[in-house]
Residue frames as qw, qx, qy, qz and C-alpha x, y, z in Angstrom:
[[0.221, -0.726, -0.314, 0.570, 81.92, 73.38, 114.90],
 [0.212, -0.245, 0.281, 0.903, 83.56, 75.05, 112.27],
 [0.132, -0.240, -0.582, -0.766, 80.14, 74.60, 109.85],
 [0.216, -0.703, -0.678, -0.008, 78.14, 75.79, 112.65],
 [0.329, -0.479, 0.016, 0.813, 80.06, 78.69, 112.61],
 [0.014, 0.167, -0.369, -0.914, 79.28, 79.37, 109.21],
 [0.090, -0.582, -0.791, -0.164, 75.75, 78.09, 109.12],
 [0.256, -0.759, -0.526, 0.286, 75.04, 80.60, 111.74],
 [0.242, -0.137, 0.126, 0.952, 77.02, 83.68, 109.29],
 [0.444, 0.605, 0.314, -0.581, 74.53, 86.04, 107.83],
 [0.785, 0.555, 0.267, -0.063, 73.28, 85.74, 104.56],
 [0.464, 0.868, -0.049, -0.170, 75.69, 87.87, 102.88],
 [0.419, -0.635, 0.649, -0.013, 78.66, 86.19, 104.68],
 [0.758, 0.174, 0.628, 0.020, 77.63, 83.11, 103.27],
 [0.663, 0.740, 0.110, 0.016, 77.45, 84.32, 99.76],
 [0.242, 0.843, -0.479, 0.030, 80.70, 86.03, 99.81],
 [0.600, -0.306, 0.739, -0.027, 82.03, 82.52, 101.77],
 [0.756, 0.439, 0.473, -0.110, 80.39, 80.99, 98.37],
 [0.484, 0.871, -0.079, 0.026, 81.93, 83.20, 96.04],
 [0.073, 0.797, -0.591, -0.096, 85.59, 82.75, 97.10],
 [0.671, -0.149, 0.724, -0.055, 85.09, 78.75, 97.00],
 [0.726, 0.574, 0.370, -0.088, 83.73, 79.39, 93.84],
 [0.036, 0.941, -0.307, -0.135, 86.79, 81.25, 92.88],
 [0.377, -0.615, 0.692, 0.032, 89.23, 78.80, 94.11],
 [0.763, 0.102, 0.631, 0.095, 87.52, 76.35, 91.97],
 [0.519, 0.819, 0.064, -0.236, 87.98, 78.20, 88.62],
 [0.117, 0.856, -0.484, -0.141, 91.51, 78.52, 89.01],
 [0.410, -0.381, 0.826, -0.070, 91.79, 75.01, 90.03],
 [0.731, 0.543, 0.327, -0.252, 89.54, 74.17, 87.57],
 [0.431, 0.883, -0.131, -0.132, 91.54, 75.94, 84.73],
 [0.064, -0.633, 0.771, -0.030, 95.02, 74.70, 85.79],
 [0.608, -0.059, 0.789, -0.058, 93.66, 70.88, 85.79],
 [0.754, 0.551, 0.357, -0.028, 92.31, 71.22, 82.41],
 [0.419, 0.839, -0.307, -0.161, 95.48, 72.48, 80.99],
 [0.456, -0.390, 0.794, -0.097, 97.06, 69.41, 82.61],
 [0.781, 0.345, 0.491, -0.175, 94.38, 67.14, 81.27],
 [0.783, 0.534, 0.272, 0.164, 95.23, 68.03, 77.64],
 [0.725, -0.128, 0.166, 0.656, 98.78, 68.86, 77.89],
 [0.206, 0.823, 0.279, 0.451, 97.59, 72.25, 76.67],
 [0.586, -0.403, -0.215, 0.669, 100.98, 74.12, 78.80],
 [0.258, 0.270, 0.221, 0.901, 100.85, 77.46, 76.83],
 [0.429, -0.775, -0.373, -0.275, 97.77, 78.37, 78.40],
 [0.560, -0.688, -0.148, 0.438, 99.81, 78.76, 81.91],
 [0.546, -0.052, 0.219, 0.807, 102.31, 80.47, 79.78],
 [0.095, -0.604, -0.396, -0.686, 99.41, 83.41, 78.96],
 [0.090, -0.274, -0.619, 0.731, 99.02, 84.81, 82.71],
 [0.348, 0.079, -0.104, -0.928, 95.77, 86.83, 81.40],
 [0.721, -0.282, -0.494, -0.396, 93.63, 83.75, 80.89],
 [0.605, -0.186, -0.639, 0.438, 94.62, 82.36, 84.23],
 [0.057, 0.460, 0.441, -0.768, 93.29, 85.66, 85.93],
 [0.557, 0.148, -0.161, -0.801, 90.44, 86.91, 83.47],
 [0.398, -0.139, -0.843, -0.335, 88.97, 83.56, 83.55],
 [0.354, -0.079, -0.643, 0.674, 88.12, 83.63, 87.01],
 [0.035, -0.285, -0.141, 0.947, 87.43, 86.97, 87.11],
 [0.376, 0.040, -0.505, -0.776, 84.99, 86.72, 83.88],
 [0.549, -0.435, -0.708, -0.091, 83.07, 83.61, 85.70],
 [0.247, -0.392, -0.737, 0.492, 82.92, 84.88, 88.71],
 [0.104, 0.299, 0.035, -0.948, 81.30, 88.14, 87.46],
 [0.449, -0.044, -0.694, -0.562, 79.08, 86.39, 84.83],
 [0.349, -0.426, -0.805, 0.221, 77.45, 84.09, 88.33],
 [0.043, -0.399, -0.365, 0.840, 77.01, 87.31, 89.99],
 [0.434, 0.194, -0.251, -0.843, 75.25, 89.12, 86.93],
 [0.385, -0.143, -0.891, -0.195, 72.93, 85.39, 86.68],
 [0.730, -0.410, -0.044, -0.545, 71.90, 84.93, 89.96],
 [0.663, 0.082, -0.687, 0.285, 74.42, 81.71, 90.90],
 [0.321, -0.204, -0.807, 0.451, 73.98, 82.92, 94.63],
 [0.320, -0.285, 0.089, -0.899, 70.50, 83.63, 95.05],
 [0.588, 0.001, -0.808, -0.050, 69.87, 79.95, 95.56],
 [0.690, -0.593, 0.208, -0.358, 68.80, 78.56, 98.90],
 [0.197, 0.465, -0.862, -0.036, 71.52, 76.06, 99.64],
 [0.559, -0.044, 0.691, -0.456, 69.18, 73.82, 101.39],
 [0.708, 0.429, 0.383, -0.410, 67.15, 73.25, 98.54],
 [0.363, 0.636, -0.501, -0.461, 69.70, 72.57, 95.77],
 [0.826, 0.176, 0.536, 0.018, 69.02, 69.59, 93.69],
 [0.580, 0.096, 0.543, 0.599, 69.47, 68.77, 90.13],
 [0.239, 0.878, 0.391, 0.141, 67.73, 71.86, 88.63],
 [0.218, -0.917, 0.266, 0.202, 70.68, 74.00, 90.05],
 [0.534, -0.225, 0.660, 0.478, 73.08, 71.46, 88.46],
 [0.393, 0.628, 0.466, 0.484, 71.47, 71.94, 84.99],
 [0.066, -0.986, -0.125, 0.087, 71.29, 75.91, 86.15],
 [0.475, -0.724, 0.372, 0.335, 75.08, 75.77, 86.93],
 [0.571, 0.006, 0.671, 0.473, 76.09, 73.72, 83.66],
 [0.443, 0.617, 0.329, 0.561, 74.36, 76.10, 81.22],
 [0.138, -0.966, 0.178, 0.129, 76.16, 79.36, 83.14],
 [0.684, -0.379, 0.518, 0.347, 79.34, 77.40, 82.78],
 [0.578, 0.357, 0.624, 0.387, 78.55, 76.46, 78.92],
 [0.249, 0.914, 0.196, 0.252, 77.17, 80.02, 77.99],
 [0.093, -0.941, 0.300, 0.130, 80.43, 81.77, 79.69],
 [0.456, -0.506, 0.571, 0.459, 83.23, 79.41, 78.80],
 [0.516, 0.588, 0.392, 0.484, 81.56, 79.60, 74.73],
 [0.337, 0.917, 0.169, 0.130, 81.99, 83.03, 75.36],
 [0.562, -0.682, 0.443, 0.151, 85.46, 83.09, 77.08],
 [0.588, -0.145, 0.668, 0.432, 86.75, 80.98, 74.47],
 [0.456, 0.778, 0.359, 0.240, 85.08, 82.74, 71.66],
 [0.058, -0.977, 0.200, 0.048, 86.95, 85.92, 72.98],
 [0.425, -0.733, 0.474, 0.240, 90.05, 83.86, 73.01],
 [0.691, 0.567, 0.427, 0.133, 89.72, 82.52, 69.55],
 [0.375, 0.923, 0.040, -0.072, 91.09, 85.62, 68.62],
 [0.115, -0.760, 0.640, -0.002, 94.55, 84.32, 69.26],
 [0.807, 0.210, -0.353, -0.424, 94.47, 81.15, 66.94],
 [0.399, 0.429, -0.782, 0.213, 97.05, 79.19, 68.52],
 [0.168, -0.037, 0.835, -0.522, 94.83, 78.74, 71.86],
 [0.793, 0.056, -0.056, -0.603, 91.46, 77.58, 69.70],
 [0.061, 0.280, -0.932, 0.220, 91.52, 73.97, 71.49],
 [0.640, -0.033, -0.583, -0.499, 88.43, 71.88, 71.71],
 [0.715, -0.116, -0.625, 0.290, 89.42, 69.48, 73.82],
 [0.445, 0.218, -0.296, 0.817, 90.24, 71.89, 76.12],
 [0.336, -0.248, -0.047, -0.907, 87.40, 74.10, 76.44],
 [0.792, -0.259, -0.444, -0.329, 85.22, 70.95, 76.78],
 [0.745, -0.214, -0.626, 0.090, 86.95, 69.62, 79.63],
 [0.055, -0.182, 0.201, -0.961, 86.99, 73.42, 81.35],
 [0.508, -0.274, -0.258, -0.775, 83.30, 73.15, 80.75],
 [0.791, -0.302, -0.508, -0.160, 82.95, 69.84, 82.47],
 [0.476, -0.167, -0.568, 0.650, 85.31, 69.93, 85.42],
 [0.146, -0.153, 0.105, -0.972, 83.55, 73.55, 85.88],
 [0.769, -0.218, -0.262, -0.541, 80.03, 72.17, 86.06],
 [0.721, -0.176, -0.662, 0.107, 80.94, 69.12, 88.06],
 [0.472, -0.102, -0.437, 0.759, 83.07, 70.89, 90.80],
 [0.172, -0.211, 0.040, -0.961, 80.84, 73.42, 91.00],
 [0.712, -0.273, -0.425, -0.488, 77.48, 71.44, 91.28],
 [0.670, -0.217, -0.633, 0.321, 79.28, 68.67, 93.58],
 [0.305, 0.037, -0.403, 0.862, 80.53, 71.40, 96.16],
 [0.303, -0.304, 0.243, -0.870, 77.03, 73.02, 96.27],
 [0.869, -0.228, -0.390, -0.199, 75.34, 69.17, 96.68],
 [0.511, -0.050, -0.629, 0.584, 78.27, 68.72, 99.54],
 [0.144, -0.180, 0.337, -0.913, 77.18, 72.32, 101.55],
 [0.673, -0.366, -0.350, -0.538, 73.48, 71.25, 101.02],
 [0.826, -0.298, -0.474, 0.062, 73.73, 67.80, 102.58],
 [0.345, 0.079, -0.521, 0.776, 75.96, 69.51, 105.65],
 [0.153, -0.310, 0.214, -0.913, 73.48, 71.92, 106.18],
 [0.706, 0.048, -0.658, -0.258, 71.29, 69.45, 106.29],
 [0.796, -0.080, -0.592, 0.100, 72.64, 67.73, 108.75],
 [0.188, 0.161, -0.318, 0.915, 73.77, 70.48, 111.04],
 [0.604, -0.287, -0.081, -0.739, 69.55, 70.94, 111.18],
 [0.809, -0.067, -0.583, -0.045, 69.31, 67.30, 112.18],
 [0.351, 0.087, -0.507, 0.782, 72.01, 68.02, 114.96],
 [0.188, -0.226, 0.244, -0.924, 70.48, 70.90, 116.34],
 [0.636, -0.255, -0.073, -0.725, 66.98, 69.52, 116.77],
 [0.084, -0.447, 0.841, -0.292, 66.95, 66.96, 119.82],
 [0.590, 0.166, 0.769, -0.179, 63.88, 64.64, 119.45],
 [0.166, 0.282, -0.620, -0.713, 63.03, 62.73, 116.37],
 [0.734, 0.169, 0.436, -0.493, 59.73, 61.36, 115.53],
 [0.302, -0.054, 0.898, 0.316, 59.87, 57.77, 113.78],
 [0.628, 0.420, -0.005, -0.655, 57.63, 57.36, 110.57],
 [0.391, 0.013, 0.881, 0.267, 56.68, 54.97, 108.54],
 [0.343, 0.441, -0.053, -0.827, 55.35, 55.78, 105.21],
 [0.723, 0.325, 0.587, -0.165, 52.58, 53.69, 103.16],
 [0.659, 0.692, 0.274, 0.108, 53.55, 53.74, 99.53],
 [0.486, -0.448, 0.392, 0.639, 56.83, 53.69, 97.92],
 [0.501, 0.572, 0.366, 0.536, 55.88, 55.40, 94.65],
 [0.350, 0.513, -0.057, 0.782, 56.84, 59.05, 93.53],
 [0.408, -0.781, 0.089, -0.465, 54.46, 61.00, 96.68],
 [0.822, -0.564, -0.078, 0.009, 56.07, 58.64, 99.08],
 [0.703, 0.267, 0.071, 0.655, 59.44, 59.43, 97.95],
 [0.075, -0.620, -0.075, -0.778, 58.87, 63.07, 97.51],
 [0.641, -0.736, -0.139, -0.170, 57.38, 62.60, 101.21],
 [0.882, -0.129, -0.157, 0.424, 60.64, 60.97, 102.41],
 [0.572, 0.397, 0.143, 0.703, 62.56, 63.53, 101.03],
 [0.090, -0.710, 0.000, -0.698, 60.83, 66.69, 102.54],
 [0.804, -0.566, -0.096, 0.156, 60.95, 64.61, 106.08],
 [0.881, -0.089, -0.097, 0.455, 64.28, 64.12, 105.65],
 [0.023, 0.715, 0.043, 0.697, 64.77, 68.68, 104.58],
 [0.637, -0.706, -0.082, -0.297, 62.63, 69.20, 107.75],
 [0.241, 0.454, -0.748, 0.419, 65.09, 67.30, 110.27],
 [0.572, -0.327, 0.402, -0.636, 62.69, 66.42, 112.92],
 [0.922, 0.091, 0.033, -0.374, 61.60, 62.91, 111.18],
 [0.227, -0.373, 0.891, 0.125, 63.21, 59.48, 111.35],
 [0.763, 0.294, -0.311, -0.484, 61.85, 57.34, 108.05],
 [0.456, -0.332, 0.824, -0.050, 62.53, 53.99, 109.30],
 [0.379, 0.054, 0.843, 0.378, 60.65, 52.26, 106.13],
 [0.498, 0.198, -0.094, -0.839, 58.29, 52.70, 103.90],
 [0.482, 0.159, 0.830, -0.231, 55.33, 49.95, 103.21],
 [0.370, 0.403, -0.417, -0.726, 54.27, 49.17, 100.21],
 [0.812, 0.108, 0.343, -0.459, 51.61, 46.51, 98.37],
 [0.814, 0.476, -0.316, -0.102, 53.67, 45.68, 95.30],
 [0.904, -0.197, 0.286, 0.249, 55.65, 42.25, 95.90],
 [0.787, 0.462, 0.012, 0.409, 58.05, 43.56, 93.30],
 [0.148, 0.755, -0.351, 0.535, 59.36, 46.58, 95.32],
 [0.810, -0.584, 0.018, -0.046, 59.76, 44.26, 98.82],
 [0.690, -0.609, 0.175, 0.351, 63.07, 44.58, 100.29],
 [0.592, 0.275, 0.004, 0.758, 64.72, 47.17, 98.05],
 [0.258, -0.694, -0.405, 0.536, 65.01, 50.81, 98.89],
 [0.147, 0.863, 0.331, 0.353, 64.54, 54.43, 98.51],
 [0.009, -0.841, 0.309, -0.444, 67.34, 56.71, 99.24],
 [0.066, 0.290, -0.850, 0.434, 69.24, 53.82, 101.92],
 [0.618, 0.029, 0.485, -0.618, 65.11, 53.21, 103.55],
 [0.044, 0.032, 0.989, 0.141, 63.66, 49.71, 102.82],
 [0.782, -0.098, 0.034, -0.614, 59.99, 49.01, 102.00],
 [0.178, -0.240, 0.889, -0.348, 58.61, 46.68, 103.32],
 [0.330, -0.472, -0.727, -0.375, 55.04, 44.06, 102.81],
 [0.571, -0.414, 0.014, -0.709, 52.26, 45.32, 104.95],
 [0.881, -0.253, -0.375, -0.135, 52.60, 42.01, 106.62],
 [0.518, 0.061, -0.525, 0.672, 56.03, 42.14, 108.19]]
């Protein structure tokens, strides 16, 4: 109930619902990677621990990071999200360079990655809710089977599966070499079965 509560916020609700998740990961973000590499002086600088944030979460805004549809985020938003991530924490750490003691490598790099992961995952987790919340809502499903398990039949699957209305129970296919494996959990099948 609760994420039909916020499915059903207005746009801008959402965004600003986005933006303080996105927030919550920075800090948590920042505070695990000074863990990771034992790199305690950082906490011991309260300015990077609030101007990091504050610098990413202004740097997404001035990008575009929530003009996205969430429905539709795939990997192209994960590459989108990893080079905002890369181009603000080179420039975050370039700015903090100027204090020699906190130029750390290690560090930065595993900012960059736990940023990009945790970010990406969380907006692949909202998708696949919303997702499913559409599914919910929409009370009859028509069953399909789809001839031909190469890239269009895939790519078919896939926008069924967006939509919500369609149940892909298999997919049929001529080549003996793709019989009984699958596509996204869905089996093909021979034309014979």
């Amino acid at each position: 109930k609760l994420f039909e509560y916020i499915l059903n916020l207005e746009t801008k609700q959402r965004r600003i619902l986005l933006f303080f998740i996105d927030a919550t990961i920075l800090i948590h973000v920042f505070l695990l990677s000074t863990w990771f590499t034992n790199r305690n002086e950082f906490l011991l600088n309260p300015w990077l621990i609030t101007l990091y944030p504050i610098f990413g979460l202004t740097f997404y805004l001035i990008t575009g990071h929530y003009d996205g549809l969430t429905t539709y985020t795939g990997r192209k938003t994960f590459y989108r999200i990893s080079l905002r991530n890369f181009i603000f924490i080179s420039g975050f750490s370039f700015f903090s360079f100027l204090n020699i003691s906190y130029f750390n490598l290690k560090f930065w790099t595993t900012l960059f990655l736990l940023s990009s992961i945790s970010t990406g995952f969380i907006r692949l987790i909202i998708r696949d809710l919303v997702i499913e919340i559409k599914k919910k809502r929409k009370k009859k499903f028509t069953r399909v089977v789809i001839y031909g398990a190469g890239d269009a039949g895939a790519q078919l699957a896939d926008n069924l599966n967006y939509e919500g209305g369609y149940l892909v129970k298999f997919f049929i296919d001529d080549n003996k070499e793709l019989y009984n494996r699958t596509i996204n959990g869905i089996k093909i099948r021979s034309p014979k079965d």
